[in-house]
Z-matrix of the N, CA and C atoms (Angstrom, degrees):
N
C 1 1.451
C 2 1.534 1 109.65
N 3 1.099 2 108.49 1 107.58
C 4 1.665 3 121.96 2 163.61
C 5 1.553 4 119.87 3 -42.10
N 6 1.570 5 130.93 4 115.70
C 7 1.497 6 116.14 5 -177.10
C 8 1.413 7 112.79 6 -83.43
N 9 0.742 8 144.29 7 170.33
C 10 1.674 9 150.02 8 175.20
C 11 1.647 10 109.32 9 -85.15
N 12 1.245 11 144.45 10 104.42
C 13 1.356 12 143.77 11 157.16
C 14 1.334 13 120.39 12 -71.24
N 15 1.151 14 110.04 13 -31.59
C 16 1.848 15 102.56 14 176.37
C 17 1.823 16 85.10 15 -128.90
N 18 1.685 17 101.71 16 139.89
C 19 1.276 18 126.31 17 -176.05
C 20 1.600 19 128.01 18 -145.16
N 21 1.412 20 121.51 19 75.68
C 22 1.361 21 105.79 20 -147.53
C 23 1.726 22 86.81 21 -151.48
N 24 1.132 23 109.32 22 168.70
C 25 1.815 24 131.01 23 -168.85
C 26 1.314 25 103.13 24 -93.12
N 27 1.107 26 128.76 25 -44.98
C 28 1.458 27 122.45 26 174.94
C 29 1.721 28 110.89 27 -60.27
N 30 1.392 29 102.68 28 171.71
C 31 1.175 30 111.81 29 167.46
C 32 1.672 31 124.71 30 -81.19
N 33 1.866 32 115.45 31 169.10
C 34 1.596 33 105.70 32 -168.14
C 35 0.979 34 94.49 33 -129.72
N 36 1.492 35 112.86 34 146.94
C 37 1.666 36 131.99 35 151.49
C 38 1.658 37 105.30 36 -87.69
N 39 1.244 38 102.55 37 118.49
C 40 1.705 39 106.20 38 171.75
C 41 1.359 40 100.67 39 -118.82
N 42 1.606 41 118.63 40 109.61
C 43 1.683 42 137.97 41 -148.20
C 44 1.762 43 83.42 42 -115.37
N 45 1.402 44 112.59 43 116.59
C 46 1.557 45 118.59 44 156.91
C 47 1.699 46 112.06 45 -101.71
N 48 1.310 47 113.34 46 -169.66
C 49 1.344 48 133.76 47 -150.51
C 50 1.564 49 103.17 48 -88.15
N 51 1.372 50 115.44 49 -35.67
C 52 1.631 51 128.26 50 168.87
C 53 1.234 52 131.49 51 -45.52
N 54 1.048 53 141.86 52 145.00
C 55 1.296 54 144.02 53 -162.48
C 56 1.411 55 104.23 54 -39.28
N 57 1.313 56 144.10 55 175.58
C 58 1.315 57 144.46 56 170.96
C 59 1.759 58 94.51 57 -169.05
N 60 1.604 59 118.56 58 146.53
C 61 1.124 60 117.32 59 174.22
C 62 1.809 61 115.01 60 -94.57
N 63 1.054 62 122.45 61 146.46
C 64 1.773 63 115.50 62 175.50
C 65 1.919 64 97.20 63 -43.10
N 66 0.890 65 108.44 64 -40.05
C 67 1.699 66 108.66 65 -179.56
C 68 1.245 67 134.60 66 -56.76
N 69 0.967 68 102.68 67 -55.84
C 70 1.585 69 138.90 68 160.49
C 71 1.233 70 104.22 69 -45.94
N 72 0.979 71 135.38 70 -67.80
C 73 1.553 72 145.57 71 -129.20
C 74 1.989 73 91.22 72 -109.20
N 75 1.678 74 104.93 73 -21.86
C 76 1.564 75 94.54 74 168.05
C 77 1.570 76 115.97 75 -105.22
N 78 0.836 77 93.77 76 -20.12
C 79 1.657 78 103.79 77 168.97
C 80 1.130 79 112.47 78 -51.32
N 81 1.505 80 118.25 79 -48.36
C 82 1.573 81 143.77 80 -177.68
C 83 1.255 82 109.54 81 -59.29
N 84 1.241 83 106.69 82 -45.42
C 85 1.832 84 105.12 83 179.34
C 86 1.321 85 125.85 84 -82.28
N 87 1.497 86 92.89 85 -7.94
C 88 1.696 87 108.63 86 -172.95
C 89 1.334 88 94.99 87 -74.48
N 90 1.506 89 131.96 88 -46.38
C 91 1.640 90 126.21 89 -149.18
C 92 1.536 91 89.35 90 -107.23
N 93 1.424 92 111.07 91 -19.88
C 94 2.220 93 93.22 92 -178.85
C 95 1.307 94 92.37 93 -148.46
N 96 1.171 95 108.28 94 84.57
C 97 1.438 96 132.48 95 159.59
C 98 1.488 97 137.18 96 -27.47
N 99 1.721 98 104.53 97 -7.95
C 100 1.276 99 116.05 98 -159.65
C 101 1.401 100 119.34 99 -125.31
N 102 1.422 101 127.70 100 70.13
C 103 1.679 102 153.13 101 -175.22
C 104 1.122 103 106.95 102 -34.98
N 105 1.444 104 113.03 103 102.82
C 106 1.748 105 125.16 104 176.45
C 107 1.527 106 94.08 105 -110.91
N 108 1.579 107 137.49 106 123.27
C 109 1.566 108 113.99 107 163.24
C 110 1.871 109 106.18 108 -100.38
N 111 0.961 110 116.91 109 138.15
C 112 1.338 111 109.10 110 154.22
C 113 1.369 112 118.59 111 -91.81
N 114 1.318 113 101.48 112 113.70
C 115 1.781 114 122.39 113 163.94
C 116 1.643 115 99.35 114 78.34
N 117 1.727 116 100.99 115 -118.89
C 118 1.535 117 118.08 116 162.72
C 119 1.155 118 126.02 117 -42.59
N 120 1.829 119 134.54 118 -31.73
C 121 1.174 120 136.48 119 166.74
C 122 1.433 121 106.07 120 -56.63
N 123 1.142 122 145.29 121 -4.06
C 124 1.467 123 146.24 122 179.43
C 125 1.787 124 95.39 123 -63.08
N 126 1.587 125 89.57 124 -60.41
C 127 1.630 126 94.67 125 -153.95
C 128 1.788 127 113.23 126 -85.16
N 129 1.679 128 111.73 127 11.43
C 130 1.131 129 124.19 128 131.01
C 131 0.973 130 145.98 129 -68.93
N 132 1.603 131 112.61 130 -34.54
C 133 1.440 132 124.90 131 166.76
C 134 1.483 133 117.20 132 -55.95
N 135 1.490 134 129.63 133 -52.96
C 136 1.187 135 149.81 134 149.21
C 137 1.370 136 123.16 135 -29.65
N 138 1.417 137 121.60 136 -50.96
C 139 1.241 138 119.39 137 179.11
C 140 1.633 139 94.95 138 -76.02
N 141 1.126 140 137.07 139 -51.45
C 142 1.790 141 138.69 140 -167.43
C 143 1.661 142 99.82 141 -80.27
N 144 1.744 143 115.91 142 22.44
C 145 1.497 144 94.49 143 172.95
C 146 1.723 145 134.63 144 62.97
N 147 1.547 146 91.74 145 17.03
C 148 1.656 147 83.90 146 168.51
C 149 1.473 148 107.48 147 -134.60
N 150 1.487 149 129.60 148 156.63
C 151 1.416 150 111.91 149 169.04
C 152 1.271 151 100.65 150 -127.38
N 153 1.550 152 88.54 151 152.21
C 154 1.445 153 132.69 152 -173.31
C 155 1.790 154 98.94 153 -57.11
N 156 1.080 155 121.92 154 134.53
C 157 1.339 156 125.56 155 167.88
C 158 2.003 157 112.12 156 -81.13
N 159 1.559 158 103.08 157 -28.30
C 160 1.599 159 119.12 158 161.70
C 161 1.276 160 96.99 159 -155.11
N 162 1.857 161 73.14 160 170.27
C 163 2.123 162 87.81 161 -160.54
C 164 1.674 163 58.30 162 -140.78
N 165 1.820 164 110.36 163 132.21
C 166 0.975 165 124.18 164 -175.47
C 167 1.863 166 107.76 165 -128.88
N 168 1.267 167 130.91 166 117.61
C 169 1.684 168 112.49 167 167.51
C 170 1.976 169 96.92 168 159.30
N 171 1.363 170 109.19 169 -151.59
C 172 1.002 171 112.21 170 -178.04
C 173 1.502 172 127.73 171 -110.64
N 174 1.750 173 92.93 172 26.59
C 175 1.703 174 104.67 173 164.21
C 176 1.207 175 117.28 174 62.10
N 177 1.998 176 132.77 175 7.90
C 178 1.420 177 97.71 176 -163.77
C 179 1.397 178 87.38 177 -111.41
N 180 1.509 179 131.66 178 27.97
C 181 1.168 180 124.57 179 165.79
C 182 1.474 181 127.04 180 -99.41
N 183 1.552 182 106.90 181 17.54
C 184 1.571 183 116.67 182 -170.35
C 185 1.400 184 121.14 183 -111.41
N 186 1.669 185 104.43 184 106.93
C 187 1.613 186 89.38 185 -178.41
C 188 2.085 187 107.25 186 -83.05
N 189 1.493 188 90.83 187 -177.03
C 190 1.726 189 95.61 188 -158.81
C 191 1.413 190 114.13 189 -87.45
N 192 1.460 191 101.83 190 8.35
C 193 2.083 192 117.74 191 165.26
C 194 1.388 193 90.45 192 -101.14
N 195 1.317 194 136.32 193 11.94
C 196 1.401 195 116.44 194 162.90
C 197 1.873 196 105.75 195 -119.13
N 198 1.223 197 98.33 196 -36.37
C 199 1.264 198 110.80 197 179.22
C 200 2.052 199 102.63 198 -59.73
N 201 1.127 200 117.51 199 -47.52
C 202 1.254 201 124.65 200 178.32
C 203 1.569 202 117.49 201 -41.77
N 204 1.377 203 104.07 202 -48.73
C 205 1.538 204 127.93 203 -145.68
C 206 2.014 205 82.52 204 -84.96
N 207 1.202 206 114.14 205 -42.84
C 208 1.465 207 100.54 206 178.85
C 209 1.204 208 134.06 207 -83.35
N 210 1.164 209 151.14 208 146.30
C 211 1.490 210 155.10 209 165.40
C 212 1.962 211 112.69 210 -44.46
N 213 1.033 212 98.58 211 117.35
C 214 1.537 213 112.32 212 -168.93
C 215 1.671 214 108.84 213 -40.50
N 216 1.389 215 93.46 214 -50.42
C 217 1.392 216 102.27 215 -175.01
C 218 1.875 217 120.48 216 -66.65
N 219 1.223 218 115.57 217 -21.52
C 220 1.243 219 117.67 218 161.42
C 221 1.758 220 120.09 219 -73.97
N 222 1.286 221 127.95 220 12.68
C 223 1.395 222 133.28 221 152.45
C 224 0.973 223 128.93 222 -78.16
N 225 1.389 224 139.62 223 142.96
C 226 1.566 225 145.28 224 -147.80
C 227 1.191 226 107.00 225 -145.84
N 228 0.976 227 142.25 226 62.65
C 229 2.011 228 133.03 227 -164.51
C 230 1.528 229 102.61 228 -68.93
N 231 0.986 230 127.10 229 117.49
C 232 1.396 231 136.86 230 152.47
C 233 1.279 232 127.11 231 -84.43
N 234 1.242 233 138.00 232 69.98
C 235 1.280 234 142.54 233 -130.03
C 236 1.824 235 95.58 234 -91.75
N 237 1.506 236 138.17 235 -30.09
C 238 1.281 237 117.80 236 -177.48
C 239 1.176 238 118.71 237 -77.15
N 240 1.426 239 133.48 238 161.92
C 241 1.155 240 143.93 239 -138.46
C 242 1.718 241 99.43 240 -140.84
N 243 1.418 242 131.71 241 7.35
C 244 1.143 243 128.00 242 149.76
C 245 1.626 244 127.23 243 -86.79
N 246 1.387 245 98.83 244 33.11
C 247 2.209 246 102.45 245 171.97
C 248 1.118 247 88.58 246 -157.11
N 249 1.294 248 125.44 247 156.37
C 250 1.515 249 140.47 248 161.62
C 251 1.435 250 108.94 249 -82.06
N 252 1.042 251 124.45 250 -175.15
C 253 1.610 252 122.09 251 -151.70
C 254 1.257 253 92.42 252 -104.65
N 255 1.170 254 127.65 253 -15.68
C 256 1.692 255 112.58 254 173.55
C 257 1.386 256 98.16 255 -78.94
N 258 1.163 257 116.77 256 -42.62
C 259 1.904 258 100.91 257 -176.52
C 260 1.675 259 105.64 258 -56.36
N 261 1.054 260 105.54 259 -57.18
C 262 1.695 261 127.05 260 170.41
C 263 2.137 262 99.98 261 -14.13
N 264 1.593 263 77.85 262 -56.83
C 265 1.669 264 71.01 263 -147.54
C 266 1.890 265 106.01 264 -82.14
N 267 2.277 266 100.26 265 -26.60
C 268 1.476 267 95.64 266 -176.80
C 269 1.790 268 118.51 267 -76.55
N 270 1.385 269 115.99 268 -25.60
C 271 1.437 270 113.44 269 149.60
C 272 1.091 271 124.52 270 -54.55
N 273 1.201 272 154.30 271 -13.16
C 274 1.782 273 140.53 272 145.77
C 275 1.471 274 112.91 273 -97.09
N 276 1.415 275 108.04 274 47.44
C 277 1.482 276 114.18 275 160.89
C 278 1.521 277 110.27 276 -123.45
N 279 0.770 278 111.15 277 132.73
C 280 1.884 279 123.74 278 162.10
C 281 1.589 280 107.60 279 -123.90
N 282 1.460 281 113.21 280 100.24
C 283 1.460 282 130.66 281 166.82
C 284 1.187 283 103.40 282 -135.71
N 285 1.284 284 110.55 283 -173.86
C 286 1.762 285 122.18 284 175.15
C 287 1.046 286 114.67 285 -99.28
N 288 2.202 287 110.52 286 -13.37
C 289 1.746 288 85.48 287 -166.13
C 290 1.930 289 72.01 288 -151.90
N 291 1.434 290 119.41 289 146.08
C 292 1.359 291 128.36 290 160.21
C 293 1.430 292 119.10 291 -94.04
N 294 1.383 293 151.72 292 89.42
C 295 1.277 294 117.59 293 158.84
C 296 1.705 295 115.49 294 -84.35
N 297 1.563 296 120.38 295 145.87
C 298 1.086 297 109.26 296 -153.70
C 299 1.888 298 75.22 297 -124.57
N 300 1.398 299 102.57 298 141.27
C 301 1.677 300 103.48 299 172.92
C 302 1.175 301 97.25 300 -128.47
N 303 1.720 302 119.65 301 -172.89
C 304 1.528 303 116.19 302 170.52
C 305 1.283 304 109.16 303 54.51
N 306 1.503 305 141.75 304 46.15
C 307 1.630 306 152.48 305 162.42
C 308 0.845 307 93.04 306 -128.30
N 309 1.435 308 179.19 307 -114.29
C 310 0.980 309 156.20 308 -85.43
C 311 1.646 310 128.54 309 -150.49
N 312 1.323 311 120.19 310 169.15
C 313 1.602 312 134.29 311 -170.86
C 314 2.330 313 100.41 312 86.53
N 315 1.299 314 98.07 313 6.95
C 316 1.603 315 90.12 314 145.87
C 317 1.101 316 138.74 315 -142.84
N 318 1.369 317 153.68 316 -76.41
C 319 0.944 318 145.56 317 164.79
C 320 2.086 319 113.45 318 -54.33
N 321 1.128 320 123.75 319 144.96
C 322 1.328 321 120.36 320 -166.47
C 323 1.273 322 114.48 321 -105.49
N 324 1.553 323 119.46 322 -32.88
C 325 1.602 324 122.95 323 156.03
C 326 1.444 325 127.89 324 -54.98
N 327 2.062 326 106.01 325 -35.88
C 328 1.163 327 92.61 326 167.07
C 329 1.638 328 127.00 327 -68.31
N 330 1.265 329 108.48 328 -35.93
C 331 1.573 330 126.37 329 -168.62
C 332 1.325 331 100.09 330 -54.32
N 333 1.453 332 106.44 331 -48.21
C 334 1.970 333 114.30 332 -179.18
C 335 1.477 334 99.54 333 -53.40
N 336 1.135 335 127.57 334 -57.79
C 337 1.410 336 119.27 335 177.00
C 338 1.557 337 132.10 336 -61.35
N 339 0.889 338 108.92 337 1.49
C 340 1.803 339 127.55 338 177.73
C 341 1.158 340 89.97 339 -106.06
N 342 0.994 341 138.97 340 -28.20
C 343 1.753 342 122.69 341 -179.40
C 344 1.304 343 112.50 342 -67.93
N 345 2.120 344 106.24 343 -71.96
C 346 1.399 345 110.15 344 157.35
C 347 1.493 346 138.13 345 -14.70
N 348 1.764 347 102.71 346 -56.14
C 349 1.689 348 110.72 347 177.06
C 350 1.618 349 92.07 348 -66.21
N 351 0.896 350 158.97 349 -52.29
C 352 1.468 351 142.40 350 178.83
C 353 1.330 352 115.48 351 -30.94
N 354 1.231 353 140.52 352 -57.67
C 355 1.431 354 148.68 353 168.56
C 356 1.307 355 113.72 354 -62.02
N 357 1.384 356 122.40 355 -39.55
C 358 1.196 357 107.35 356 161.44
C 359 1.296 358 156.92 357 -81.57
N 360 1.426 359 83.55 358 7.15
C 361 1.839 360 125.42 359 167.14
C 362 1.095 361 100.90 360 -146.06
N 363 1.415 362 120.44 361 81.06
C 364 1.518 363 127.93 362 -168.38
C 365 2.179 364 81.90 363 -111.94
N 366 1.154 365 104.40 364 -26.15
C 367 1.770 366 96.44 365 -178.24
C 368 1.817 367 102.47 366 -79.99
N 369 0.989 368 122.88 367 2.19
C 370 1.516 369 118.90 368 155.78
C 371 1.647 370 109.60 369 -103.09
N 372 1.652 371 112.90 370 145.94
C 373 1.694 372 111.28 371 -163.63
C 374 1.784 373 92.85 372 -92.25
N 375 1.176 374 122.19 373 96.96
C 376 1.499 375 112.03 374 166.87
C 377 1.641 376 107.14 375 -114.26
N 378 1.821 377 101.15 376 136.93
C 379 1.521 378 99.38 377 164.36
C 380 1.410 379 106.93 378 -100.20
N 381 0.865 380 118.28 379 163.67
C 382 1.638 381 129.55 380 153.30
C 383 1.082 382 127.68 381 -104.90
N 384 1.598 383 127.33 382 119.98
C 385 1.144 384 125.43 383 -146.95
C 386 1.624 385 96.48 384 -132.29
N 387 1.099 386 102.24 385 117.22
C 388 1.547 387 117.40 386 164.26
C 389 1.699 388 121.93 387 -114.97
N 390 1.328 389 112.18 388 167.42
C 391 1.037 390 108.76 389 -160.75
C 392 2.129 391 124.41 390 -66.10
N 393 1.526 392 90.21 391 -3.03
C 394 1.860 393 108.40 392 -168.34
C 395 1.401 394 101.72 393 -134.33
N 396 1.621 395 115.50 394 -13.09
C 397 1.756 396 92.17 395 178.09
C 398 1.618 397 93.42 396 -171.61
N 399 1.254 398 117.04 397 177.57
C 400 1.594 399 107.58 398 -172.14
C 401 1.641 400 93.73 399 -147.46
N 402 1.243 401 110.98 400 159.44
C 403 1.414 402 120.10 401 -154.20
C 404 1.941 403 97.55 402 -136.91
N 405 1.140 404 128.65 403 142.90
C 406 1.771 405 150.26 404 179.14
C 407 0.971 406 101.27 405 -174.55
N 408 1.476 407 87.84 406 156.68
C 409 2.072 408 110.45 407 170.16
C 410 1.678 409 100.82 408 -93.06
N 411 1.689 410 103.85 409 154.28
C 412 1.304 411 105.03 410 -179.79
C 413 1.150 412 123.36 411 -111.58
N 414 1.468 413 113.99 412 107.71
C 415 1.342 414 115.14 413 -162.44
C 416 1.329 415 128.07 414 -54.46
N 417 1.322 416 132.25 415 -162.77
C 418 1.456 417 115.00 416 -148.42
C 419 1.698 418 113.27 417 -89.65
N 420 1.891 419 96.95 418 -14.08
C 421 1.529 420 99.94 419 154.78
C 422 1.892 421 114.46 420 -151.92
N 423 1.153 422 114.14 421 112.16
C 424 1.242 423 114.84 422 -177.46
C 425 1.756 424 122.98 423 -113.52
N 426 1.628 425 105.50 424 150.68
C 427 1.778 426 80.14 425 170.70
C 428 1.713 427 98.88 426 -155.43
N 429 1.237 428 114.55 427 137.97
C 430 1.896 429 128.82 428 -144.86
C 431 1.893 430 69.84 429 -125.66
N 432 1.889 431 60.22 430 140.79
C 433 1.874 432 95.28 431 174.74
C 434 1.781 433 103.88 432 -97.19
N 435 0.656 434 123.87 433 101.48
C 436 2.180 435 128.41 434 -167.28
C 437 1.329 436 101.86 435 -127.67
N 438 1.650 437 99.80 436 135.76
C 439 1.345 438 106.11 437 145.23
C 440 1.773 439 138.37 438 -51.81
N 441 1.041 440 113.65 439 128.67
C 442 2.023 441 100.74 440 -170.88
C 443 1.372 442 92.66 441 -64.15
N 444 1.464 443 97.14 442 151.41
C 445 1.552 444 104.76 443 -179.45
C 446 1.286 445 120.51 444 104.44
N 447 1.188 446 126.95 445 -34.53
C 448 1.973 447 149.47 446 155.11
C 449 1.508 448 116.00 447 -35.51
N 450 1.180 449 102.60 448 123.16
C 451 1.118 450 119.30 449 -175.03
C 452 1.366 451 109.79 450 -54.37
N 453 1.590 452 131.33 451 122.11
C 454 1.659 453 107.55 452 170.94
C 455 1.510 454 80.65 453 -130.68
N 456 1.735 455 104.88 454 125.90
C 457 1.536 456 106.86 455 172.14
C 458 1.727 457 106.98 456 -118.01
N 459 1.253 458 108.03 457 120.19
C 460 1.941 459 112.14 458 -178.18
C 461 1.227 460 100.62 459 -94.86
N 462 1.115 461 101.66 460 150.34
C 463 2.180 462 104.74 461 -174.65
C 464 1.988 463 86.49 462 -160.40
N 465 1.306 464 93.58 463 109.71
C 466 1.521 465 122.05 464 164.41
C 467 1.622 466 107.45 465 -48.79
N 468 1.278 467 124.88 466 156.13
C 469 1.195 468 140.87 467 167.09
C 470 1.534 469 116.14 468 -131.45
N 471 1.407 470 96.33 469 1.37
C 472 1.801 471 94.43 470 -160.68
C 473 1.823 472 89.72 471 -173.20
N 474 0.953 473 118.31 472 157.56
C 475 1.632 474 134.45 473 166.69
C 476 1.519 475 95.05 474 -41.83
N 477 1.506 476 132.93 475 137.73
C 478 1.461 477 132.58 476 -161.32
C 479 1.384 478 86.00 477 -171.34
N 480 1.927 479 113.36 478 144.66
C 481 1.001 480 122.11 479 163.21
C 482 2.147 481 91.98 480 -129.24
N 483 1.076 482 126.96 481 138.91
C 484 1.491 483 130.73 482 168.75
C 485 1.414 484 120.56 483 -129.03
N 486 1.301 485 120.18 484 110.24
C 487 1.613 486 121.18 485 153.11
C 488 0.844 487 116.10 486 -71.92
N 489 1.526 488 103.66 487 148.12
C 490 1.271 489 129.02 488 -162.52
C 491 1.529 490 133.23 489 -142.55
N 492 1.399 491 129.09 490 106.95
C 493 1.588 492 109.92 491 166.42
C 494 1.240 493 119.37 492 -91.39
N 495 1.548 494 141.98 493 -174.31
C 496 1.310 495 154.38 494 -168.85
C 497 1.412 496 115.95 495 31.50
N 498 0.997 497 138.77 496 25.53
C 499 1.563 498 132.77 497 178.93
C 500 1.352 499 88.75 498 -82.71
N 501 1.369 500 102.34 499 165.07
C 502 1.427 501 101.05 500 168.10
C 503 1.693 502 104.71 501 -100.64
N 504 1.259 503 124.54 502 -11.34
C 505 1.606 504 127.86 503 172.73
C 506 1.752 505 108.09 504 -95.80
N 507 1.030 506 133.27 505 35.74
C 508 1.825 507 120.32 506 -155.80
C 509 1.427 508 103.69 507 -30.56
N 510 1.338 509 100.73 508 -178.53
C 511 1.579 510 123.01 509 -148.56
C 512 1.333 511 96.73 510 -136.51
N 513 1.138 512 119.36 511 -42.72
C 514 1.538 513 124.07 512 -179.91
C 515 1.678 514 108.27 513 -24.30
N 516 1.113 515 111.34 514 102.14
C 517 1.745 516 118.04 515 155.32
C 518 1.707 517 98.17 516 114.37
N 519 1.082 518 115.33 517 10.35
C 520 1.633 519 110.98 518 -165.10
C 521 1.131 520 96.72 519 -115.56
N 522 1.820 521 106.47 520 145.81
C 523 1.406 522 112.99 521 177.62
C 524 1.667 523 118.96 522 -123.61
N 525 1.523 524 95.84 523 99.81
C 526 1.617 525 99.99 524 176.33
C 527 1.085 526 127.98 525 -91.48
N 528 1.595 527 98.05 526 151.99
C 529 1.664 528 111.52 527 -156.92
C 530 1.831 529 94.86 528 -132.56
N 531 1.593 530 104.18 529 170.85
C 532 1.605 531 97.53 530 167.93
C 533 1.414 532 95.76 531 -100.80
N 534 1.344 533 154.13 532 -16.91
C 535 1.157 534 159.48 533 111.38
C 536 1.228 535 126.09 534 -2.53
N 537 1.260 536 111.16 535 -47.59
C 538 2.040 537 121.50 536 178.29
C 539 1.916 538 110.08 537 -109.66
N 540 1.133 539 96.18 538 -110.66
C 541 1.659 540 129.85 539 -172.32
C 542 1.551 541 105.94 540 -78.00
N 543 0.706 542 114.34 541 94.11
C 544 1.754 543 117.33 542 160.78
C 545 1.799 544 107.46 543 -94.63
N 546 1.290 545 117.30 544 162.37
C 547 1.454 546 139.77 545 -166.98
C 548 1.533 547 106.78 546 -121.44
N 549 1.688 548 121.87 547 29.57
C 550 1.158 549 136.54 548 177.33
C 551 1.706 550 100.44 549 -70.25
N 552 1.608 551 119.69 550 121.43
C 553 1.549 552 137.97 551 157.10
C 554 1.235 553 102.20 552 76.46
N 555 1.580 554 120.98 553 44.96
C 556 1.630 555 116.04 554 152.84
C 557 1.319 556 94.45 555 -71.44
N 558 1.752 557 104.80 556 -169.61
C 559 1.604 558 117.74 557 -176.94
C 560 1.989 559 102.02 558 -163.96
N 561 1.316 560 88.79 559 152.56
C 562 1.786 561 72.57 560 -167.56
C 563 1.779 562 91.92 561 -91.57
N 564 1.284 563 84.66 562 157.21
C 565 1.511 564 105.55 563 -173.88
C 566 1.719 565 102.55 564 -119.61
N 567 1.234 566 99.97 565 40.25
C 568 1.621 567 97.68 566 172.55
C 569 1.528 568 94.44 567 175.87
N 570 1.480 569 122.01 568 158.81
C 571 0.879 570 119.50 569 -149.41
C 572 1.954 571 110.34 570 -101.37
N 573 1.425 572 92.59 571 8.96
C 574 1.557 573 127.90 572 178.93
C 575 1.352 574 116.59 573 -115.17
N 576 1.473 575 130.62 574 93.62
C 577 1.310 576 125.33 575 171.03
C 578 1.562 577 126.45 576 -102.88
N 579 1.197 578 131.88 577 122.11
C 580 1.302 579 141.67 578 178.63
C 581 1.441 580 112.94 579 -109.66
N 582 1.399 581 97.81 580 130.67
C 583 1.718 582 123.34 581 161.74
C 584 1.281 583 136.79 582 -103.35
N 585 0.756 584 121.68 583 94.14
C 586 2.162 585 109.18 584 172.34
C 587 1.948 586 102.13 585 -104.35
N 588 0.679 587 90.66 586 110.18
C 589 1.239 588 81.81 587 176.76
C 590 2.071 589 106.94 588 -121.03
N 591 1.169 590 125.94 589 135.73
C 592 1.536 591 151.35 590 -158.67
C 593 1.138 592 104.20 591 -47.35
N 594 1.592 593 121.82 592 -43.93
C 595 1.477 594 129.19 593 175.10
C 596 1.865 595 102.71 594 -125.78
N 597 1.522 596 84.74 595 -178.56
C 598 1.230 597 104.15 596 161.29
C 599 1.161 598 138.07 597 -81.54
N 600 1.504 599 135.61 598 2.31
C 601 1.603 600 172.22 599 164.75
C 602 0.957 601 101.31 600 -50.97
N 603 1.218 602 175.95 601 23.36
C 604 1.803 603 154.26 602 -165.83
C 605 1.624 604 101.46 603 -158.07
N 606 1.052 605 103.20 604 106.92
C 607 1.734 606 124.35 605 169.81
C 608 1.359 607 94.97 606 -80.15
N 609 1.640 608 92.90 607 125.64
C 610 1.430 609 105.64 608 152.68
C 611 1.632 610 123.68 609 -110.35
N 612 1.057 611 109.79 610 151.55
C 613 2.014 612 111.19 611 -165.01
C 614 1.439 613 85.30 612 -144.04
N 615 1.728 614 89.36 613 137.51
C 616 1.482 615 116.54 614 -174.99
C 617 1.549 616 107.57 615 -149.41
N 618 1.182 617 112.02 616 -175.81
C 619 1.501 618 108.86 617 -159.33
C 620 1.843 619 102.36 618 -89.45
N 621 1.316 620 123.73 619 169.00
C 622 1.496 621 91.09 620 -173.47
C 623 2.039 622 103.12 621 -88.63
N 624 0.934 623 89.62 622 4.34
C 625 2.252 624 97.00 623 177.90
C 626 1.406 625 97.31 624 -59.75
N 627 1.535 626 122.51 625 -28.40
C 628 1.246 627 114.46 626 179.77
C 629 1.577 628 141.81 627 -102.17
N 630 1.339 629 79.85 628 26.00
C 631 1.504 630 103.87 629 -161.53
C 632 2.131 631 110.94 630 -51.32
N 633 1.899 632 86.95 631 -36.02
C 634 1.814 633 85.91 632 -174.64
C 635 1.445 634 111.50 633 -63.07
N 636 1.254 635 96.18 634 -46.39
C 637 1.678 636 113.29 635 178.53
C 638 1.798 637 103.07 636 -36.49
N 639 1.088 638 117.01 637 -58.63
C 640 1.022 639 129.98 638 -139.38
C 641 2.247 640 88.42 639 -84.41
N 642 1.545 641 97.73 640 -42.83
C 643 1.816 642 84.31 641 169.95
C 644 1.431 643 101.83 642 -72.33
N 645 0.666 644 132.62 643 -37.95
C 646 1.638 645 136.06 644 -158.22
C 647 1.644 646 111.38 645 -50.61
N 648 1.784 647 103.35 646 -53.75
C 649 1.622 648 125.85 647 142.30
C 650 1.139 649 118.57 648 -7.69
N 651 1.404 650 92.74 649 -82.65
C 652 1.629 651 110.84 650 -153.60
C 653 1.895 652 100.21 651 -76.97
N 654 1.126 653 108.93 652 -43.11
C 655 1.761 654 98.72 653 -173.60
C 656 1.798 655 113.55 654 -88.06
N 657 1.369 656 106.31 655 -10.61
C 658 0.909 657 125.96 656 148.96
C 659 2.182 658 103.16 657 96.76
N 660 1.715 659 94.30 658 16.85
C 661 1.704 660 102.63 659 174.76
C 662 1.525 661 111.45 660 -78.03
């Protein structure tokens, strides 16, 4: 059993080592106020002027002008080497809401693996927020407030069946796979979109303009 290191009611920014935009990364703090870095996201936090409340992972991404600049006691060493530091760091969180920045637009194996850890902590609400579109799993019933016309792209992780209202393509009766049928560049065709989808498997990606919509969804404000 995994213990929880950061534990709090508000919402989280979980800041990695990957590119992050000044925008992004304030936007992020605006809606989850509460600075977790995993590993290398430390010494982003530092350079963009904010600190990490924990620096969560397996430490070997920290040089000692970053290590300096933080309070000892906010370090977390995760010393095994079977999870990457985003799993590392979103398993010892208990919040209501994850936004995760700094995962993606560099390396592509890592990014693939931030997707995966989503499903496999699909019972914690994390988005992924990049600088053009943001990425979550859809829980077992959801429904987004959108402009018609909005991109809603579903991408399977696993065998998935999803109902659906307002798409303009429905889904009803179809079975997506990452193997078969993916739900890449529907758009809602009503200004009410609903999901049920069979499992917990099916990423949804949206533009990042919709990012409130999209917590609002998931925590259900």
């Amino acid at each position: 059993m995994v213990s929880h290191i950061v534990q709090t009611l508000d919402k989280v920014t979980l800041l990695g080592a990957s590119s992050v935009s000044d925008a992004v990364l304030a936007e992020s703090l605006r809606l989850a106020p509460v600075l977790v870095a995993a590993d290398g996201g430390a010494r982003v936090a530092i350079n963009r002027g904010v600190m990490p409340q924990a620096v969560i992972g397996d430490l070997d991404s920290l040089d000692a002008q970053t290590r300096a600049a933080i309070p000892d006691d906010r370090f977390h060493l995760i010393a095994e080497q079977d999870s990457t530091d985003f799993e590392k760091a979103l398993s010892r969180i208990d919040a209501p809401l994850v936004l995760a920045v700094g995962f993606t637009g560099q390396r592509l194996d890592h990014e693939l693996a931030v997707y995966s850890s989503l499903v496999r902590y699909a019972d914690c609400p994390v988005i992924v927020v990049g600088d053009h579109d943001i990425c979550f799993v859809a829980p077992k019933t959801m429904s987004l407030s959108l402009p018609i016309g909005t991109r809603v792209s579903l991408f399977p992780m696993n065998e998935v069946t999803c109902a659906s209202t307002g798409l303009r393509w429905p889904t009803d009766g179809l079975v997506f796979a990452p193997w078969g049928r993916v739900g890449t560049s529907n758009e809602a065709a009503s200004d009410r979109v609903t999901l049920a989808p069979s499992a917990p498997s099916l990423l949804v990606i949206l533009p990042r303009a919709h990012l409130k919509a999209a917590i609002g969804a998931l925590d259900g404000s």
